[in-house]
C-alpha positions as CSV (number, residue, x, y, z in Angstrom):
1,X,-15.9,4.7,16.5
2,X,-19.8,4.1,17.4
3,X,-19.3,4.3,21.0
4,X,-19.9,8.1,20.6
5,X,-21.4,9.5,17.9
6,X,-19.5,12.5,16.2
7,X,-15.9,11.4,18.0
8,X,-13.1,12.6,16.3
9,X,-10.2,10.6,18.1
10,X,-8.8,6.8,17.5
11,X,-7.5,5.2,20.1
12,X,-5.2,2.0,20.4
13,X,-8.5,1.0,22.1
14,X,-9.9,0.8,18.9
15,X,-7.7,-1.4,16.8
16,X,-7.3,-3.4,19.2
17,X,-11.0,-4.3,19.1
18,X,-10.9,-3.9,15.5
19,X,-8.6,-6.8,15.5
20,X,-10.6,-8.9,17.1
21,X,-13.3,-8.8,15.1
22,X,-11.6,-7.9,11.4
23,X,-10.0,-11.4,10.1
24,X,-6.9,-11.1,7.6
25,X,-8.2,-11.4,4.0
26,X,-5.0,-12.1,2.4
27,X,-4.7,-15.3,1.9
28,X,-1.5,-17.6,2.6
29,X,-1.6,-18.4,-1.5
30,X,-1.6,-14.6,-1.8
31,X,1.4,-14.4,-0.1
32,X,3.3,-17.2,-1.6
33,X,2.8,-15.5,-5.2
34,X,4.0,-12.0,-3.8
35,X,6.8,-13.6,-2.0
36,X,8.0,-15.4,-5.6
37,X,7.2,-12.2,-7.3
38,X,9.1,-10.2,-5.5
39,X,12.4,-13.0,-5.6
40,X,12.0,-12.6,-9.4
41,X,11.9,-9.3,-9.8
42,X,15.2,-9.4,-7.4
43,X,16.8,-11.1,-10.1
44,X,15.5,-9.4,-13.1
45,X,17.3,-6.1,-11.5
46,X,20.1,-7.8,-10.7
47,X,20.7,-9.1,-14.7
48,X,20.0,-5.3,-15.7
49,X,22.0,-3.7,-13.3
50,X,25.1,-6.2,-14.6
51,X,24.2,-5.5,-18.1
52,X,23.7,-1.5,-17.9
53,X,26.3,0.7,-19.0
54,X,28.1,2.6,-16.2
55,X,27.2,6.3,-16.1
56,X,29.8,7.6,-14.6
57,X,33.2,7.9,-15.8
C-alpha cells in the first residue's frame, strides 16, 4: 500500500507482491506438533463421546 499514499483499496496485486517478499514463518516442526495435537485431541473426544451419557431419551 506505499504506491499511493492515503489508498484505501487492496488489490490481488498486492498480495501477490506481498508474497513474494513475506517468507512463511511457521516452521515445518511447528506443523508437525499441530498436526499430532490435533490427532490427539481427535481421540481424546472420541473416548468422551463413548463414555458420555446419552441426553436424549
Amino acid at each position: 500500500m506505499r504506491e499511493v499514499n492515503g489508498a484505501g483499496e487492496v488489490s490481488m496485486k498486492h498480495f501477490i507482491e506481498a508474497m513474494k517478499k513475506i517468507k512463511p514463518s511457521i516452521t515445518p516442526e511447528m506443523i508437525k506438533f499441530y498436526e499430532a495435537w490435533y490427532e490427539r485431541m481427535k481421540q481424546t473426544l472420541t473416548r468422551e463421546r463413548q463414555r458420555a451419557p446419552t441426553l436424549y431419551v
